[in-house]
Each structure stands twice: as C-alpha cells, then as structure tokens.
DOTORVO-54646 format. One line per field, with one value per atom (N, C-alpha, C, O): residue number from 1; residue in one letter; atom name; x, y, z. Coordinates in nm, 4 decimals, padded with zeros to 6 digits. Example, Ala and Ser with C-alpha at 12.3 -4.5 7.8 and 13.67 -1.06 7.14 Angstrom:
pos <- 1/1/1/1/2/2/2/2 .
code <- A/A/A/A/S/S/S/S .
site <- N/CA/C/O/N/CA/C/O .
c1 <- 01.3190/01.2300/01.3200/01.4236/01.2850/01.3670/01.2900/01.3409 .
c2 <- -00.5690/-00.4500/-00.3300/-00.3319/-00.2250/-00.1060/00.0030/00.1138 .
c3 <- 00.7800/00.7800/00.7800/00.8465/00.7080/00.7140/00.7870/00.8039 .
//
This chain:
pos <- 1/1/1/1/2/2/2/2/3/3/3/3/4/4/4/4/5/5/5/5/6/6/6/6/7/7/7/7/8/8/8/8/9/9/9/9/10/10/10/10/11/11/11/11/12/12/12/12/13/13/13/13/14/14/14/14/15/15/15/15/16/16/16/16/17/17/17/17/18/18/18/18/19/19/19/19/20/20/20/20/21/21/21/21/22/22/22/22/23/23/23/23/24/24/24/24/25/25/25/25/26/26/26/26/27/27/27/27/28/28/28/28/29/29/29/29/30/30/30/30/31/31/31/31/32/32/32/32/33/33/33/33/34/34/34/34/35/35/35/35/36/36/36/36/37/37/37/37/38/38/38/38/39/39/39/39/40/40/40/40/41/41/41/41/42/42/42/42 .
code <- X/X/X/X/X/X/X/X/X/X/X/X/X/X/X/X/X/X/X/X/X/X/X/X/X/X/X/X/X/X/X/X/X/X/X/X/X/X/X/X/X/X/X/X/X/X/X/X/X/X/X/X/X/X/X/X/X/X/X/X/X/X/X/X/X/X/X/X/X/X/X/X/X/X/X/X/X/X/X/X/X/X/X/X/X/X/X/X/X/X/X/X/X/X/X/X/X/X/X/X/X/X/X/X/X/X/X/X/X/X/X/X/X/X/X/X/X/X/X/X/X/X/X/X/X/X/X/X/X/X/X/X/X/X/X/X/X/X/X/X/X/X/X/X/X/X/X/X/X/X/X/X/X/X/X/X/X/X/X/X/X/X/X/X/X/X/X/X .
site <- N/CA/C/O/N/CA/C/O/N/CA/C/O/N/CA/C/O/N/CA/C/O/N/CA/C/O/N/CA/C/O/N/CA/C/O/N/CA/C/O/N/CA/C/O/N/CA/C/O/N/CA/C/O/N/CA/C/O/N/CA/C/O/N/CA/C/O/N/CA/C/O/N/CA/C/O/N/CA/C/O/N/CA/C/O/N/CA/C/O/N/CA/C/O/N/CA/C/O/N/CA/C/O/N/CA/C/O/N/CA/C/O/N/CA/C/O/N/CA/C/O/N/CA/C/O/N/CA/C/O/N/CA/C/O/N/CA/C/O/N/CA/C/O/N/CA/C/O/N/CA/C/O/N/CA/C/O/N/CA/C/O/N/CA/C/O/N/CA/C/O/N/CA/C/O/N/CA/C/O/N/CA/C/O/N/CA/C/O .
c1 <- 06.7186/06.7703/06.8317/06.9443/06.8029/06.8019/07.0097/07.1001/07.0136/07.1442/07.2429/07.3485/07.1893/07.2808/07.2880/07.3700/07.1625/07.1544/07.2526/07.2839/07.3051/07.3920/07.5099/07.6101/07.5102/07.6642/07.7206/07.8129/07.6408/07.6648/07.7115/07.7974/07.6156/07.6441/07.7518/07.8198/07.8203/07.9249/08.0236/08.1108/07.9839/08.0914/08.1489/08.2697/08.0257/08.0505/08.0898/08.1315/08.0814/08.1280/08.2926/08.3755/08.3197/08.4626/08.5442/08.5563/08.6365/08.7409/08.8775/08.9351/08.9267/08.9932/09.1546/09.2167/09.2021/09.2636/09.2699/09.3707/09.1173/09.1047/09.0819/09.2010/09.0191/09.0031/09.1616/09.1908/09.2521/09.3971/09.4746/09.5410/09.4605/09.5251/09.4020/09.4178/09.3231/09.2381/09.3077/09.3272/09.3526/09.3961/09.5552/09.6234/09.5934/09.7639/09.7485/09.8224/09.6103/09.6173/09.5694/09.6100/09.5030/09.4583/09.5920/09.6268/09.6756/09.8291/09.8877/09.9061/09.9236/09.9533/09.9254/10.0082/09.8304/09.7568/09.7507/09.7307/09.7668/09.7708/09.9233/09.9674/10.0083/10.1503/10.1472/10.1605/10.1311/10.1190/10.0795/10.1442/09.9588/09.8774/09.9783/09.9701/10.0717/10.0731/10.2677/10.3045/10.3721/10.4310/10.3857/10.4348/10.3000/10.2373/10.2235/10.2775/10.1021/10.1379/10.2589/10.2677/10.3587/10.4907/10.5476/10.5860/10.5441/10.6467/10.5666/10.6291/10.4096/10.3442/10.3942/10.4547/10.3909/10.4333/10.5707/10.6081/10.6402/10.8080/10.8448/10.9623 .
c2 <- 08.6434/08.7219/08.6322/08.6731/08.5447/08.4279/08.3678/08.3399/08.3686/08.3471/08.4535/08.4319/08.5495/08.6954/08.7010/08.7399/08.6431/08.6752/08.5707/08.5761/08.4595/08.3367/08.3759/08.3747/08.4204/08.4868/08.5500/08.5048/08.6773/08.8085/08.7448/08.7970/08.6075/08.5705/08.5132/08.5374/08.4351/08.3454/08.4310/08.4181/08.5698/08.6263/08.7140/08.7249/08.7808/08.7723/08.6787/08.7136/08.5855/08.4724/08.4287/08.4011/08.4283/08.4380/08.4697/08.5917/08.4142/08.4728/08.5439/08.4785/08.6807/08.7100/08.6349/08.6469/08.5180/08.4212/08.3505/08.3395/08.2855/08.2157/08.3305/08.3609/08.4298/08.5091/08.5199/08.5182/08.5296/08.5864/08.4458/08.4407/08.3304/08.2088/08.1367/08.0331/08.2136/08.1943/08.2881/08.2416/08.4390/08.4901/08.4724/08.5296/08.3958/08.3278/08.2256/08.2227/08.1310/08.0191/08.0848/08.0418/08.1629/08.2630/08.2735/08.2017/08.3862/08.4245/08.3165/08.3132/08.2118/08.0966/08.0151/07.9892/08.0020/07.9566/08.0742/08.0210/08.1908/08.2753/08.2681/08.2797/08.2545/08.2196/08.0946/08.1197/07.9662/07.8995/07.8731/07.8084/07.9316/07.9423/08.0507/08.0536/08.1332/08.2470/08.1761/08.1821/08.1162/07.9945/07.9006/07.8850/07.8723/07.7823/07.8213/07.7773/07.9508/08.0184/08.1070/08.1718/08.1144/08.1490/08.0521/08.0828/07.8872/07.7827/07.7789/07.7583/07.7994/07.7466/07.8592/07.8156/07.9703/08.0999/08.0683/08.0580/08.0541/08.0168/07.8740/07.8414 .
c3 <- 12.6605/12.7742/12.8816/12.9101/12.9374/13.0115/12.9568/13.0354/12.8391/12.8161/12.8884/12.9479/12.8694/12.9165/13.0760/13.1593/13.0768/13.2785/13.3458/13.4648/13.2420/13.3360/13.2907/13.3624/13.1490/13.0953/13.2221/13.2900/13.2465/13.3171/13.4967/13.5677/13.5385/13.6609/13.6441/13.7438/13.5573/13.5373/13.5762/13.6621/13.4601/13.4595/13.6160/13.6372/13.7323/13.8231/13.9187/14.0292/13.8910/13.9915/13.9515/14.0382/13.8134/13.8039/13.8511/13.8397/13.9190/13.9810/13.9050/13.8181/13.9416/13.8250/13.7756/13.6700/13.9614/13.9116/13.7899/13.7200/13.7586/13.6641/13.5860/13.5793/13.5136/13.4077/13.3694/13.2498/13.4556/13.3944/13.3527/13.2492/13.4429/13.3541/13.1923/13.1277/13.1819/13.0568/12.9505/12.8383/12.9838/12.9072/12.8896/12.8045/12.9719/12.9701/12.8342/12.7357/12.8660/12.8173/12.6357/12.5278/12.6545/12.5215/12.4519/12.3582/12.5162/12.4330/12.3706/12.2490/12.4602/12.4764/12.2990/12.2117/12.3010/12.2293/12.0556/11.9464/12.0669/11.9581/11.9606/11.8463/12.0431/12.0121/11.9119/11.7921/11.9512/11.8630/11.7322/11.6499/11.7143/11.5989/11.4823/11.3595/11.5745/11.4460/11.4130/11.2957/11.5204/11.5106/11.3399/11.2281/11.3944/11.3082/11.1548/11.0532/11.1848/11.0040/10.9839/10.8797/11.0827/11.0582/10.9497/10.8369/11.0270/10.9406/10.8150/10.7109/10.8077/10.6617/10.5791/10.4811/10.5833/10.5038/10.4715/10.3546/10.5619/10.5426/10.4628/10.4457 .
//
C-alpha cells in the first residue's frame, strides 16, 4: 500500500506543466519507435 500512497502523492504534487512535456516527450518517442519499425518493415 505504501507504494500507492507515494505513487498517488507524486502524482498530486505533479505539476501538469511537467505531466504535459512527459506526454510530449511520450509521442515524441512513439514517433520514433514506429519511424523506426516503419524503415525495418520497408
């Protein structure tokens, strides 16, 4: 439980600045990867 209770504070203390350049850096990052098995398929 103790994992969940710092998850859950982290996750309140997050600012949604940073939550939205994490999910920039996310896309970002699944851009590349699918790029990537684009050229291996091709």
């Amino acid at each position: 439980p103790s994992a969940g209770i710092a998850l859950s504070r982290m996750a309140a203390e997050a600012r949604p600045d940073t939550l939205e350049d994490m999910g920039r850096r996310g896309q970002a990052l699944a851009n590349d990867v699918a790029d990537r098995m684009g050229w291996l398929s091709a």
